[in-house]
Backbone as CSV, one residue per row, in Angstrom:
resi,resn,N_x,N_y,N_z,CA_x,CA_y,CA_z,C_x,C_y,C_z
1,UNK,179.221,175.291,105.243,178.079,176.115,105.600,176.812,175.278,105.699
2,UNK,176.610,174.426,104.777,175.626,173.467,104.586,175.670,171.962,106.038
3,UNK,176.736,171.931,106.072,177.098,171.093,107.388,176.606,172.052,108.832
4,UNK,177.049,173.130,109.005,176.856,173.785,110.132,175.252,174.022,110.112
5,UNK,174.508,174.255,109.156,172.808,174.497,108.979,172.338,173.148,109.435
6,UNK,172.438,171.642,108.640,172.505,171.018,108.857,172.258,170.644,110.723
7,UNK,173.371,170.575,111.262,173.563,170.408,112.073,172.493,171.534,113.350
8,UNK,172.409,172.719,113.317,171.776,174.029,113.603,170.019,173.540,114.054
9,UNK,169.430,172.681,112.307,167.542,172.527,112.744,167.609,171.607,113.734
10,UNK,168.113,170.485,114.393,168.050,169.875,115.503,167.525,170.641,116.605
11,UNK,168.802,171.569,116.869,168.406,172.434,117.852,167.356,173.034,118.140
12,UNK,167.633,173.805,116.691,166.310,174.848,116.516,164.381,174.144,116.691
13,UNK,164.952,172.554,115.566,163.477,172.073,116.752,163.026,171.614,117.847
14,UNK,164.331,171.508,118.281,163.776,171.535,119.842,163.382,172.851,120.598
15,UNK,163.414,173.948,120.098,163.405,175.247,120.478,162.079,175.668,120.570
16,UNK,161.618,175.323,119.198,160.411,175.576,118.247,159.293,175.499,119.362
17,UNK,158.718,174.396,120.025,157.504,174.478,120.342,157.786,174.976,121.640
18,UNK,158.829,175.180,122.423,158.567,175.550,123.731,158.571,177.236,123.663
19,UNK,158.524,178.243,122.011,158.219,179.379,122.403,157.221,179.956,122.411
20,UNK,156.002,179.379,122.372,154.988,179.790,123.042,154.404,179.306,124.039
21,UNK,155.002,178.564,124.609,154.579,177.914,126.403,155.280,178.754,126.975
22,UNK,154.233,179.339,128.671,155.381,180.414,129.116,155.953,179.142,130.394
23,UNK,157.184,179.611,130.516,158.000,178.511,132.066,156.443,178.774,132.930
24,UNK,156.822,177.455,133.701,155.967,177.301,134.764,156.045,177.887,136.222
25,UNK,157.178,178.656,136.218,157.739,179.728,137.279,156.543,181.012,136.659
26,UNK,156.568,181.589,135.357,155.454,182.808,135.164,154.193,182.326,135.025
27,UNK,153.449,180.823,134.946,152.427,180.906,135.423,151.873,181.120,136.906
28,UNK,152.711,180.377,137.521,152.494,180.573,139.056,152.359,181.722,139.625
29,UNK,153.704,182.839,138.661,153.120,183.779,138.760,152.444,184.969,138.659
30,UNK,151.169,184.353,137.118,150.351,185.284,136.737,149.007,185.028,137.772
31,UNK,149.121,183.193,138.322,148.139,183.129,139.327,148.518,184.253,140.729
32,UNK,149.439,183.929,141.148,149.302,185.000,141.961,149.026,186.295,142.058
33,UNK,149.111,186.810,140.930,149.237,188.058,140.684,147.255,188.221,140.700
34,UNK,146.839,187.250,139.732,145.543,187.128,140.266,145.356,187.318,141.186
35,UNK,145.642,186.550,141.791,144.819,186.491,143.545,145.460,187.673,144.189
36,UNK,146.470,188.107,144.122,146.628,189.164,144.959,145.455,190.492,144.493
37,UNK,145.316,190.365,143.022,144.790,191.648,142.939,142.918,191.332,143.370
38,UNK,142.736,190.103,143.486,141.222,189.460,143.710,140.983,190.015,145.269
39,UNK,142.163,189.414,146.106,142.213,190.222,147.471,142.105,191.510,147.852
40,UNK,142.708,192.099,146.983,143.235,193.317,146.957,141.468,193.782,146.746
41,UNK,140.529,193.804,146.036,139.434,193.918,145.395,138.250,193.452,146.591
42,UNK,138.222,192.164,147.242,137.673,191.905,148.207,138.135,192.803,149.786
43,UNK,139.309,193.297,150.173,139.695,193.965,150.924,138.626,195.450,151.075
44,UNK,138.862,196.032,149.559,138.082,197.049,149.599,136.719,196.772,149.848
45,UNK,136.074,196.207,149.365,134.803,195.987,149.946,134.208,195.543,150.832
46,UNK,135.057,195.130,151.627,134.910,194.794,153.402,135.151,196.369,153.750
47,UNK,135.984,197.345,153.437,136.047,198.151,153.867,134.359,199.149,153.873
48,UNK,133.863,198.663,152.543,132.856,199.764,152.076,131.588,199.102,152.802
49,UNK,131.717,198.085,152.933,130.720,197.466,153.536,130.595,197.560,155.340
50,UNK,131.606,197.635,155.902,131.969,198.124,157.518,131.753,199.383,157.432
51,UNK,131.758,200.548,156.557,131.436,201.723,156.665,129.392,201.477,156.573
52,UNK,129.479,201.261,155.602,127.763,201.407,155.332,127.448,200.409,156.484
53,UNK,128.152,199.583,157.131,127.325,198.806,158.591,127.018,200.387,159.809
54,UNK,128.477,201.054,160.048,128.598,202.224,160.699,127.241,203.225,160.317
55,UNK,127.012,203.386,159.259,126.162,204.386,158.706,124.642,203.911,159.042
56,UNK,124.497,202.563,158.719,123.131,202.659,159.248,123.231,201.984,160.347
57,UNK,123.737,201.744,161.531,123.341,201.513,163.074,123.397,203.093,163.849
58,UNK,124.090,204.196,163.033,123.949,205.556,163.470,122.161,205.990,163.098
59,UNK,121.622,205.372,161.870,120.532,205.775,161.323,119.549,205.321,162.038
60,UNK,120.180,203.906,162.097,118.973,203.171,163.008,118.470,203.602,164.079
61,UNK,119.321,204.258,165.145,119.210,204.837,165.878,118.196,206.185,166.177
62,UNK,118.619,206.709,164.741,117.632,208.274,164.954,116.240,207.469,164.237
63,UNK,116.271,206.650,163.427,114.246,205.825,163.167,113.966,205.492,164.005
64,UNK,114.947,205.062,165.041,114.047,204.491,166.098,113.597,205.568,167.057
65,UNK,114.395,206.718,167.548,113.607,207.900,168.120,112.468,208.419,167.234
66,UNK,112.774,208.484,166.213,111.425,208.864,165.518,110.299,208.306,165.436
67,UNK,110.746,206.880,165.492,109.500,206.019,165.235,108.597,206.023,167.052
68,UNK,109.452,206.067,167.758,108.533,206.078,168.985,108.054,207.334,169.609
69,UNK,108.847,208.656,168.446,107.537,209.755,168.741,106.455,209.841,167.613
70,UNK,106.679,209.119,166.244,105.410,209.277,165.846,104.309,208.036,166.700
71,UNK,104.233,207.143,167.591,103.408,206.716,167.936,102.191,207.583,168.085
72,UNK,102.382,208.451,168.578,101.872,208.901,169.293,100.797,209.326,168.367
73,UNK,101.082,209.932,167.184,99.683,210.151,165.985,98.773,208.630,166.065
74,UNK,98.990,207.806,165.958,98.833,206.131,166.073,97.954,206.044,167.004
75,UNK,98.043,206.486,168.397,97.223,206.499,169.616,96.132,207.168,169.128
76,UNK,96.426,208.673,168.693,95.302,209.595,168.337,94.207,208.774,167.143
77,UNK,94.716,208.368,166.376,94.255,207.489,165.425,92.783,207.002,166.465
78,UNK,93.777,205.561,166.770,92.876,204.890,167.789,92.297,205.360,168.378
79,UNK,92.293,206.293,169.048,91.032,206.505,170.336,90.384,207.110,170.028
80,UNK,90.626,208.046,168.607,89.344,208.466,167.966,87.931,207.385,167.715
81,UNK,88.811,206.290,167.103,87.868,205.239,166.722,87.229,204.058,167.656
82,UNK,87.775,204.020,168.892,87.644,203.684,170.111,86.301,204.324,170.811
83,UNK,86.381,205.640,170.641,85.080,206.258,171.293,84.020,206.937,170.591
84,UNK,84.745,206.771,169.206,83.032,206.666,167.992,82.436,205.228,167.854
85,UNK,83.326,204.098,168.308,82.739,203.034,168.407,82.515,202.501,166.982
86,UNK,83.960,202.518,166.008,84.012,202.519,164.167,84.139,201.183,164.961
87,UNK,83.092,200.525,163.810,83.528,199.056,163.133,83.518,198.943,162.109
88,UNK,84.132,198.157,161.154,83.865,197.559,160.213,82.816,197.076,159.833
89,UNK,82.166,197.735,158.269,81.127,197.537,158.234,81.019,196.976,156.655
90,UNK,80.121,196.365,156.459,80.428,194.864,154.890,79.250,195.334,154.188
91,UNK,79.436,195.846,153.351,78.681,196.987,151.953,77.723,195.203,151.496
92,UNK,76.704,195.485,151.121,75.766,194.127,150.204,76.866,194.010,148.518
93,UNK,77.427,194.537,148.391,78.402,194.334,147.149,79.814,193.661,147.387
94,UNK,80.612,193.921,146.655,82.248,194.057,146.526,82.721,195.552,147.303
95,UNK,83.024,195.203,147.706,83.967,196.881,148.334,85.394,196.883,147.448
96,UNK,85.387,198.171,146.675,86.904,198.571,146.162,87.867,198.791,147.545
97,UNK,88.788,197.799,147.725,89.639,197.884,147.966,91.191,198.936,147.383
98,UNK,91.724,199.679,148.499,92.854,200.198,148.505,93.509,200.201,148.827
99,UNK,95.152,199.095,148.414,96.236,198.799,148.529,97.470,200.226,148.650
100,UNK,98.161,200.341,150.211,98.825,201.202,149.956,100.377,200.905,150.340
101,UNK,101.142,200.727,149.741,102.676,199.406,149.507,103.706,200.620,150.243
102,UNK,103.962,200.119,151.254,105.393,201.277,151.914,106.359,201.008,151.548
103,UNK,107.357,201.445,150.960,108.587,200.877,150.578,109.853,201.939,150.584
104,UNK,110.814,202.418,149.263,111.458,202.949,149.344,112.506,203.126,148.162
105,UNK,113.347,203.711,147.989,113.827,203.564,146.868,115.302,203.200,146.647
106,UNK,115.814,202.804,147.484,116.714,202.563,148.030,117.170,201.047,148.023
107,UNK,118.330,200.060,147.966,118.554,198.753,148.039,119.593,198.433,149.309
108,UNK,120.114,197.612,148.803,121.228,197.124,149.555,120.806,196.727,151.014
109,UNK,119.686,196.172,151.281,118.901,196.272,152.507,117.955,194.890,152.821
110,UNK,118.594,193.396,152.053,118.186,192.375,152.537,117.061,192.180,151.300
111,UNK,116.089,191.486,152.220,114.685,191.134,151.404,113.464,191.802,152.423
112,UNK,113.610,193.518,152.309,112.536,193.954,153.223,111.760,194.573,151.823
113,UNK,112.036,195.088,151.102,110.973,195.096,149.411,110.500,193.788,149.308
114,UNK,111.005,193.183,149.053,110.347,191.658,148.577,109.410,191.177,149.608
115,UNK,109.338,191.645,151.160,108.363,190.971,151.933,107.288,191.922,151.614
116,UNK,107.236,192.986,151.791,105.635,194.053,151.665,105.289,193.515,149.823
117,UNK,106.240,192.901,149.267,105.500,193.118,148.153,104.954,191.523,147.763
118,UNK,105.088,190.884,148.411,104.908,189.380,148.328,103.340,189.374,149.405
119,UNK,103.496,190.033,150.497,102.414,190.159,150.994,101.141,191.232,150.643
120,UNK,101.560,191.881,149.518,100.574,193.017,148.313,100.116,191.539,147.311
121,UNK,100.671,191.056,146.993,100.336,189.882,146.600,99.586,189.088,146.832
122,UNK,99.506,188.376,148.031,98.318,187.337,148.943,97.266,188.490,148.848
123,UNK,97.315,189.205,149.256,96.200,190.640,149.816,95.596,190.529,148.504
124,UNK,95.708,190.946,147.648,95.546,191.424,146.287,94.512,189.734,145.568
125,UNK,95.133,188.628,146.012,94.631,187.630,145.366,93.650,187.244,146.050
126,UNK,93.421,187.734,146.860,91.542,187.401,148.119,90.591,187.959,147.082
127,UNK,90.694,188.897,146.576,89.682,190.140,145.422,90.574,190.864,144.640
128,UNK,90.510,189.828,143.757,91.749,190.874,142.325,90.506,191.547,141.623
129,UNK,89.472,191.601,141.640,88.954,192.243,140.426,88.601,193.758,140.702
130,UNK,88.590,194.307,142.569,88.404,195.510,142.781,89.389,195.650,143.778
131,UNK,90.692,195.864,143.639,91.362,196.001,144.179,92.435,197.163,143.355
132,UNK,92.874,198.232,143.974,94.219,199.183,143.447,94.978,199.492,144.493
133,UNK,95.993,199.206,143.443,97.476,200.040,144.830,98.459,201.116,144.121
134,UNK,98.558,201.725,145.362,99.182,202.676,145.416,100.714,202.266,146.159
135,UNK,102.155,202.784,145.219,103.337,201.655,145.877,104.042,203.571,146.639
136,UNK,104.641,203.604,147.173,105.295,204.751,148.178,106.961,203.978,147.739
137,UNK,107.495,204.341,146.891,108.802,203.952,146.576,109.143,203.258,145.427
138,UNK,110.187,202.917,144.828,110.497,202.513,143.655,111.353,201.089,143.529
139,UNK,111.432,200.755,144.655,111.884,199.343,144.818,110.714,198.083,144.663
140,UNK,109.415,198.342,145.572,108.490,198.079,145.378,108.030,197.781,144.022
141,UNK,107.695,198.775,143.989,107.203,199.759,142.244,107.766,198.463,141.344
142,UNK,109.011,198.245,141.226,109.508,197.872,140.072,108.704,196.269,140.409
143,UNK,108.972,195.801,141.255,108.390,193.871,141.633,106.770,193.842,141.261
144,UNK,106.346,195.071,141.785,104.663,194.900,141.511,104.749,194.862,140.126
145,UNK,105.552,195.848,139.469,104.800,196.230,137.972,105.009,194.981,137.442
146,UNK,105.781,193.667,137.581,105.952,192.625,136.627,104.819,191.778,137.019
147,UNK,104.310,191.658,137.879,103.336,190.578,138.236,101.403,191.544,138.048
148,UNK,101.581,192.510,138.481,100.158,193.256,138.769,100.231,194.524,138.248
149,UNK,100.581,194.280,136.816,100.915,196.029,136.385,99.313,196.875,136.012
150,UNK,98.039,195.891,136.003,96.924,196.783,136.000,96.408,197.277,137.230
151,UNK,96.929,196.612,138.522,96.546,197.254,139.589,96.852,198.514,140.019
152,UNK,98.113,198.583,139.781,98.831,200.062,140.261,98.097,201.441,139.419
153,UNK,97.609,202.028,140.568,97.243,202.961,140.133,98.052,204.723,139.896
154,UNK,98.408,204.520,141.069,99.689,205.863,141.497,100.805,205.077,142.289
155,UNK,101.851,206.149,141.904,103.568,205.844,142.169,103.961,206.776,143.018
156,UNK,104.556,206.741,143.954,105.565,208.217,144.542,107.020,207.421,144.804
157,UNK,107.755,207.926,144.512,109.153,208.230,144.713,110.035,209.018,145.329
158,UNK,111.436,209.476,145.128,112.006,209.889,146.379,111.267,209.702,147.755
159,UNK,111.339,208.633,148.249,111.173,207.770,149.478,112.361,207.608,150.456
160,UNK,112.356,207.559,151.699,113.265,206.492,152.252,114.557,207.603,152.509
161,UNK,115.029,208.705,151.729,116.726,209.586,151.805,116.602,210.024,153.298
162,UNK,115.712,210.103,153.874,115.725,210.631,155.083,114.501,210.332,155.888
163,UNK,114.865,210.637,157.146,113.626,210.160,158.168,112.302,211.302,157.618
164,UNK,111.118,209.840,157.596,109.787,210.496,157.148,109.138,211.298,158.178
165,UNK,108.874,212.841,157.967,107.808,213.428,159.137,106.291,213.628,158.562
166,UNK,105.259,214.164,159.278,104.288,214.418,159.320,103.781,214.844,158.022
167,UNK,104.564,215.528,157.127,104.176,216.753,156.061,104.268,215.790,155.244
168,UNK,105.601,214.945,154.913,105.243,213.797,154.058,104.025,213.023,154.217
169,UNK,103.959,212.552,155.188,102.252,211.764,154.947,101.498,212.496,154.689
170,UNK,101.307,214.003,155.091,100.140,214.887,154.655,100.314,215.024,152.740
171,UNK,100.737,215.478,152.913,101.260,215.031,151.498,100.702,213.925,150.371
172,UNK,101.191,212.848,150.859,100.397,211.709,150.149,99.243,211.396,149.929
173,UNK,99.079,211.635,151.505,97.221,211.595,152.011,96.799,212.302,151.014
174,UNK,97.020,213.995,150.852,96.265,214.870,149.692,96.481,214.551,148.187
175,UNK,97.673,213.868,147.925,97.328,213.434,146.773,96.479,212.411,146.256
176,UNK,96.569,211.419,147.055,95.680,210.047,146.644,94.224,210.864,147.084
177,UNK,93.928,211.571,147.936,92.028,212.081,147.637,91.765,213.092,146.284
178,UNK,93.431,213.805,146.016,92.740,214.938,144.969,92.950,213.802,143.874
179,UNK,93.860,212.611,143.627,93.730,211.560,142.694,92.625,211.085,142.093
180,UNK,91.039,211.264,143.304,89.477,210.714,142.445,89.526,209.571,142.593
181,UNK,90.685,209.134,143.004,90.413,206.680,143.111,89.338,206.571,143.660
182,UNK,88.515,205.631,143.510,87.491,205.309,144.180,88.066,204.086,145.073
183,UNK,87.515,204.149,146.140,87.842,202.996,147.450,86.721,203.212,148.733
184,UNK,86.534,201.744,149.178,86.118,201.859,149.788,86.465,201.554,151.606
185,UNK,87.746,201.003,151.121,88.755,200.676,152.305,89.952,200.928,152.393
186,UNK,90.850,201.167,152.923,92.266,201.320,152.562,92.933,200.756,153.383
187,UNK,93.784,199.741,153.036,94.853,198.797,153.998,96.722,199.956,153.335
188,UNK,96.881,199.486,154.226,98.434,199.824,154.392,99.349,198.919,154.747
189,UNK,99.883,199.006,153.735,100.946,197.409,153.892,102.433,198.044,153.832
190,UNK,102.911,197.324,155.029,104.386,197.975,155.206,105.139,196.842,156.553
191,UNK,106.637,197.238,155.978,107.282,196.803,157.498,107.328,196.975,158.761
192,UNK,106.528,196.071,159.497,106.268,196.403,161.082,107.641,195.998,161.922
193,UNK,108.139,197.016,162.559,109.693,197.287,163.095,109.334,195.943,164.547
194,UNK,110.145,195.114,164.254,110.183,193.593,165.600,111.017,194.221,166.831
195,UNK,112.139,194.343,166.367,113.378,194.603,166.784,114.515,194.700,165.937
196,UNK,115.611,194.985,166.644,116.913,195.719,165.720,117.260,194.329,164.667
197,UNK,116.874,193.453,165.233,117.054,192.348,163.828,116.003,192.007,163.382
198,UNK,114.481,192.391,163.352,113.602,191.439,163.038,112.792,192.040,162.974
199,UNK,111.867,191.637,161.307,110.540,192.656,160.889,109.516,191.724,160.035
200,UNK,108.447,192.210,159.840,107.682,191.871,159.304,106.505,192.056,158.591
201,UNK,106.121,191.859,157.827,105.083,192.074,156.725,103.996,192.385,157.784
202,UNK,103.142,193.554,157.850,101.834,194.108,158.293,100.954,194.739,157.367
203,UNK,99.672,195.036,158.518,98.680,194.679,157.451,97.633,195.671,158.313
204,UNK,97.572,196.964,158.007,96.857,197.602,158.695,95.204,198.460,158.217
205,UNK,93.998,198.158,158.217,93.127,199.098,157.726,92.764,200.344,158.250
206,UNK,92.733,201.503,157.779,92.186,202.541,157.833,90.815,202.930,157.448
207,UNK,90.096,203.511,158.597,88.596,203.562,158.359,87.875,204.298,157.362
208,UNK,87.418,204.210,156.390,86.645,205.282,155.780,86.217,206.548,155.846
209,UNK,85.560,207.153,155.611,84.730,208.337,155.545,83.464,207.807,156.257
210,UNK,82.654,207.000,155.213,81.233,206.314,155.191,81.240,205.477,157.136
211,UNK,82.627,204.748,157.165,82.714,203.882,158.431,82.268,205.352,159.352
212,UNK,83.163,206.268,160.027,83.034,207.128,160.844,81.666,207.537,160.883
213,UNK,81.070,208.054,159.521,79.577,208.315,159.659,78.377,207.395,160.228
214,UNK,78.790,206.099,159.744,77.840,205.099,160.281,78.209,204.518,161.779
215,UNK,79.259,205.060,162.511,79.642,204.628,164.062,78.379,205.344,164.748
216,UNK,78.133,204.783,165.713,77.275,204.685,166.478,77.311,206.560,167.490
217,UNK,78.413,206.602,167.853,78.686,208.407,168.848,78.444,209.630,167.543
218,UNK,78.971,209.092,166.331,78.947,210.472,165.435,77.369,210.386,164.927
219,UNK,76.584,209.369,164.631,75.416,209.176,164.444,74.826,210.244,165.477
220,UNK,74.839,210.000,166.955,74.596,210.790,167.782,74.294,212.088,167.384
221,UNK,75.496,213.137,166.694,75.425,214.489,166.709,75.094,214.971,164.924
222,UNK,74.429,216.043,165.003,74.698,216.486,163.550,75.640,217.057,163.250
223,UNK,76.399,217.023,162.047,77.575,217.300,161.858,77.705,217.273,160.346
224,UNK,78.806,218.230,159.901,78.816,218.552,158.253,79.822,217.525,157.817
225,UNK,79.301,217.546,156.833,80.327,216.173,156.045,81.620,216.768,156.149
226,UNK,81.939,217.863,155.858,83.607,218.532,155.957,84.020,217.856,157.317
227,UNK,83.206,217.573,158.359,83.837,217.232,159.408,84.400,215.990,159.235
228,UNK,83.915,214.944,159.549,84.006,213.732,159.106,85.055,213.547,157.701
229,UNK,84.647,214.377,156.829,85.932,214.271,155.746,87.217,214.449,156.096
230,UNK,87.373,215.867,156.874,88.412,215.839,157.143,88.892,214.936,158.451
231,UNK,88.045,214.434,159.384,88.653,213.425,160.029,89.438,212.391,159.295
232,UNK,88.934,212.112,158.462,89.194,210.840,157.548,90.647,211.324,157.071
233,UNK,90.613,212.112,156.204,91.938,212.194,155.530,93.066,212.350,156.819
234,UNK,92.861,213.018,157.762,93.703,213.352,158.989,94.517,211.733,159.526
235,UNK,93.089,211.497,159.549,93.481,209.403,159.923,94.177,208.625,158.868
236,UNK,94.276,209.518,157.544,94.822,208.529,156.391,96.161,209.380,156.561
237,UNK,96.745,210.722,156.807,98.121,210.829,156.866,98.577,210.182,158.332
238,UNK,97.920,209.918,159.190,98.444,209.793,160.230,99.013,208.014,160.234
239,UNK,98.153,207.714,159.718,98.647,206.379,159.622,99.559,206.070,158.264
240,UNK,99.632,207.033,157.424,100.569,206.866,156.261,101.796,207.353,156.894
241,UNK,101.938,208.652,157.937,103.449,208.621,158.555,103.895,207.458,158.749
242,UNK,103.004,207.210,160.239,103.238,205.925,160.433,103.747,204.959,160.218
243,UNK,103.564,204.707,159.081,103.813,203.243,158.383,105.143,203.844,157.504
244,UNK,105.168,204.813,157.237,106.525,205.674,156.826,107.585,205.666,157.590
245,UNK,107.320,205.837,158.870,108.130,205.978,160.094,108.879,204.578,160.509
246,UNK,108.031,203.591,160.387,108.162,202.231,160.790,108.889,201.768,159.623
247,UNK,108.822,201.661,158.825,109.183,201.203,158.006,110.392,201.506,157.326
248,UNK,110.437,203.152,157.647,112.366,203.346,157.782,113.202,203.003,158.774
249,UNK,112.559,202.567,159.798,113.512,202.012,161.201,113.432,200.652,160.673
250,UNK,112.553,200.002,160.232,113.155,198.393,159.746,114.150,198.363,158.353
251,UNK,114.022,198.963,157.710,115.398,199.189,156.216,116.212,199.492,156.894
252,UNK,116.286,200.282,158.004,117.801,200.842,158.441,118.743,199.602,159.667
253,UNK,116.884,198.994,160.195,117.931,197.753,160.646,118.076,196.431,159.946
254,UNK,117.411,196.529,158.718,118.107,195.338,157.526,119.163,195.984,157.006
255,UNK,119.679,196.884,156.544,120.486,197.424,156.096,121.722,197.052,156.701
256,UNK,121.743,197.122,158.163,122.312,196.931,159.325,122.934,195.507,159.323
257,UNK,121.835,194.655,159.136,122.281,193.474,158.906,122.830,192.633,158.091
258,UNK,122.488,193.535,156.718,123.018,193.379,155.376,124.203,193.051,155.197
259,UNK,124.588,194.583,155.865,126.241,194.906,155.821,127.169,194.100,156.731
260,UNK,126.355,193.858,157.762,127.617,193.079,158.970,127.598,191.591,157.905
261,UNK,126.545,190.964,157.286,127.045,189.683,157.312,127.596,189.677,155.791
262,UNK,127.699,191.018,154.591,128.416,191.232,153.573,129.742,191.077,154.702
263,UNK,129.849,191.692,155.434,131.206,192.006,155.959,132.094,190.753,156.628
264,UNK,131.443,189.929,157.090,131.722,188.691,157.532,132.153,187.529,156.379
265,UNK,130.913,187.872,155.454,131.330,186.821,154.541,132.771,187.717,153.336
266,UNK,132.820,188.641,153.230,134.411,189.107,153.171,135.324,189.041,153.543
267,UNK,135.159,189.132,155.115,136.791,188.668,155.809,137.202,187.176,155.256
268,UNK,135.873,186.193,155.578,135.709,185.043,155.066,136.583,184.446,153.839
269,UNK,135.722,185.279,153.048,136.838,185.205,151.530,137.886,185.447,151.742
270,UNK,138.585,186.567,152.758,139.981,187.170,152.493,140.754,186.201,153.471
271,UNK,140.430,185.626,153.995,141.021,184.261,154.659,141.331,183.608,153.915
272,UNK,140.449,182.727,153.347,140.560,181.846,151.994,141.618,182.633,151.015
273,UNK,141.555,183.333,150.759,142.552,184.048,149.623,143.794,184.326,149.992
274,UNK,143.633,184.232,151.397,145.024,184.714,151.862,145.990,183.410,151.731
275,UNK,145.768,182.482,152.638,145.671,181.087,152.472,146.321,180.551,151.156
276,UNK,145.411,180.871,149.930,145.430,179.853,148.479,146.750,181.134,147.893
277,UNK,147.027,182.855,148.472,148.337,183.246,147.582,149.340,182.530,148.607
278,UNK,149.070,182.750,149.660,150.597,181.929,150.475,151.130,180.544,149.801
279,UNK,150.148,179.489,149.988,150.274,178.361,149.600,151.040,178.566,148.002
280,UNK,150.394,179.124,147.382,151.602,179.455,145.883,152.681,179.889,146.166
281,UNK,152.213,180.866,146.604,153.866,181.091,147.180,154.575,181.046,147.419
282,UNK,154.565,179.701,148.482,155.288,179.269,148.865,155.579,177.920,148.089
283,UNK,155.216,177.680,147.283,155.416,176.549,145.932,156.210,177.225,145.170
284,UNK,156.045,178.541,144.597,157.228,179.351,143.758,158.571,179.359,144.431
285,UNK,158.474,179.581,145.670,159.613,180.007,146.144,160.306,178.422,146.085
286,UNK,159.921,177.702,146.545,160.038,175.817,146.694,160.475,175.528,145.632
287,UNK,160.171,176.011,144.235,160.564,175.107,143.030,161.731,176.311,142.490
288,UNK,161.660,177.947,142.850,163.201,178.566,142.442,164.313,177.585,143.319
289,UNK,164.103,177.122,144.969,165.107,176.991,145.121,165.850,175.461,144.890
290,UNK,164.504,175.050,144.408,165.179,173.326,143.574,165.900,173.637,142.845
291,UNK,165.623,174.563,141.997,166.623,174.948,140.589,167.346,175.692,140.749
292,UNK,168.014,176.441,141.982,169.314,177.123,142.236,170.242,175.727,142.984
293,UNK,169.507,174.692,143.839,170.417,173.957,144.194,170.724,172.513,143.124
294,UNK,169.649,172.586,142.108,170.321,171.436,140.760,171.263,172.275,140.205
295,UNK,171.275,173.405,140.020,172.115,174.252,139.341,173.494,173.626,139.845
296,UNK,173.480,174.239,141.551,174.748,174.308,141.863,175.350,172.782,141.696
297,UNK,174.506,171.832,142.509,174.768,170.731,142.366,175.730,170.115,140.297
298,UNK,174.728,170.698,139.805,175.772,170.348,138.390,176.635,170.932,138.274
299,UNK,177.227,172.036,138.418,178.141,172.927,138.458,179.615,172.026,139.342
C-alpha cells in the first residue's frame, strides 16, 4: 500500500500545478467570446446611431422650413430700424450690457454648446464688470455656470424638444422685462445656420428702448412711451425667435453630422473586430486540428 502511494505523488505532482491554468484551447476561447460579444455591442450602436442620423436629417428638414419663414419677423425687425434711422448710440458711462446665450437642452450634437458658449466668453471679457446673461437652455447653462457663475442672471429650460415658434420668443421677451434686469443693450448670441454642414458662433444686437427714442424719424413725431416700449419688446421677441429658429436648424444639422460619423467610425470598429474574431478563429480551429492529427499520428 505504501509502495503504490509512494509511487502515486509523482504523478499527482505533476498534476498539481496545471489545475489551475485553464488549456490554452479555453483561453482562446474566452477571447473570443469577448470579442464576439464587444461586436455584438458595437453592432447595436451603429444601429442606434443610423437611426438618430434618420431622425435628424427628417428634422433638419422641417428647421429649415421654419427657419426661412421666420425670416421674415427679421426683415420686419430691420426695416423698422432702417427708416427710424436707429444707430447706435455710446452713453458718457459703461453701458450694462445684456448677454442672451441660445442653446438647448439637449446633447449628442457635436460642439454647437461649446461654440455660443466660448463665444459668451470673449463677449463677456471686453466688459466683465457690467455685463449679465441670460442662457435659453441647459447645455449652455451648465459650461457658463463653471467659469461665470456671477454673471448669469436668469435660466430657461425645456429648449430645443421641438421647433421654436413665435409664442416662445414672446414668452421670453416678457419674462426677461417683467425680470427688472437693468440693460442697456442686448446682444444675442447663438448659432448662425451656414449650411447643412456648417455653423457658427453669431453675434447679434438688439436696439433699445432709449436707441428708438433718440433715432432721428421717431424724434420727428410725439409719441407715448407705451409706443416705443412696446416696439422694443416686439423687436426683442422677434429676434429671440429668431435666433431660436436658427439655432434649432444648426443642432439638427450637427446632430446630423454627429451621427453619420458615430456611424462610420462603428462600422470602422466592426471591421476591425470582425477581422481580430476570425483571425482567432481561425488559430483555434488550426491548433484543434494539430492535436487531432498528433493524436492520430501516435495512435
Amino acid at each position: 500500500m505504501s509502495m503504490l502511494a509512494r509511487a502515486a505523488r509523482p504523478s499527482l505532482g505533476r498534476i498539481t500545478p496545471a489545475v489551475g491554468a485553464a488549456p490554452a484551447a479555453a483561453r482562446n476561447m474566452a477571447t473570443l467570446r469577448e470579442i464576439e460579444l464587444r461586436l455584438k455591442s458595437v453592432k447595436n450602436i451603429e444601429k442606434i446611431t443610423k437611426s438618430m442620423k434618420m431622425i435628424a436629417s427628417t428634422k433638419l428638414a422641417r428647421a429649415q422650413r421654419a427657419m426661412n419663414a421666420a425670416k421674415i419677423y427679421g426683415i420686419a425687425n430691420t426695416s423698422v430700424y432702417e427708416h427710424a434711422e436707429a444707430e447706435k448710440t455710446e452713453s458718457e458711462g459703461k453701458t450694462k450690457k445684456l448677454f442672451i446665450v441660445v442653446s438647448s437642452d439637449r446633447g449628442l450634437c457635436g460642439g454647437i454648446h461649446s461654440s455660443v458658449s466660448k463665444a459668451t466668453r470673449r463677449e463677456v471679457a471686453k466688459d466683465p464688470a457690467d455685463s449679465k446673461i441670460i442662457v435659453l437652455g441647459d447645455k449652455s447653462k451648465a459650461q457658463l455656470q463653471r467659469q461665470l457663475p456671477g454673471e448669469i442672471a436668469l435660466t430657461f429650460n425645456q429648449i430645443g424638444k421641438d421647433i421654436p415658434t413665435f409664442a416662445d420668443g414672446a414668452v421670453i421677451a416678457d419674462q426677461i422685462v417683467k425680470s427688472g434686469i437693468e440693460y442697456d443693450s442686448v446682444h444675442l448670441i447663438y448659432n448662425k445656420f451656414m449650411s447643412a454642414i456648417s455653423y457658427e458662433a453669431h453675434v447679434v444686437e438688439v436696439f433699445s428702448e432709449q436707441t428708438l427714442k433718440n433715432s432721428p424719424n421717431f424724434r420727428v413725431y410725439e409719441m407715448e412711451d407705451d409706443v416705443t416700449r412696446d416696439l422694443s419688446e416686439f423687436a426683442l421677441a422677434n429676434a429671440i425667435f429668431a435666433a431660436l429658429v436658427e439655432g434649432h436648424a444648426s443642432e439638427q444639422s450637427s446632430r446630423r453630422n454627429a451621427m453619420d460619423n458615430a456611424s462610420k467610425n462603428a462600422g470602422e470598429m466592426i471591421n476591425a473586430l470582425t477581422m481580430q474574431y476570425n483571425r482567432g478563429r481561425q488559430a483555434v480551429i488550426t491548433n484543434e486540428l494539430i492535436d487531432i492529427i498528433t493524436g492520430a499520428s501516435a495512435l
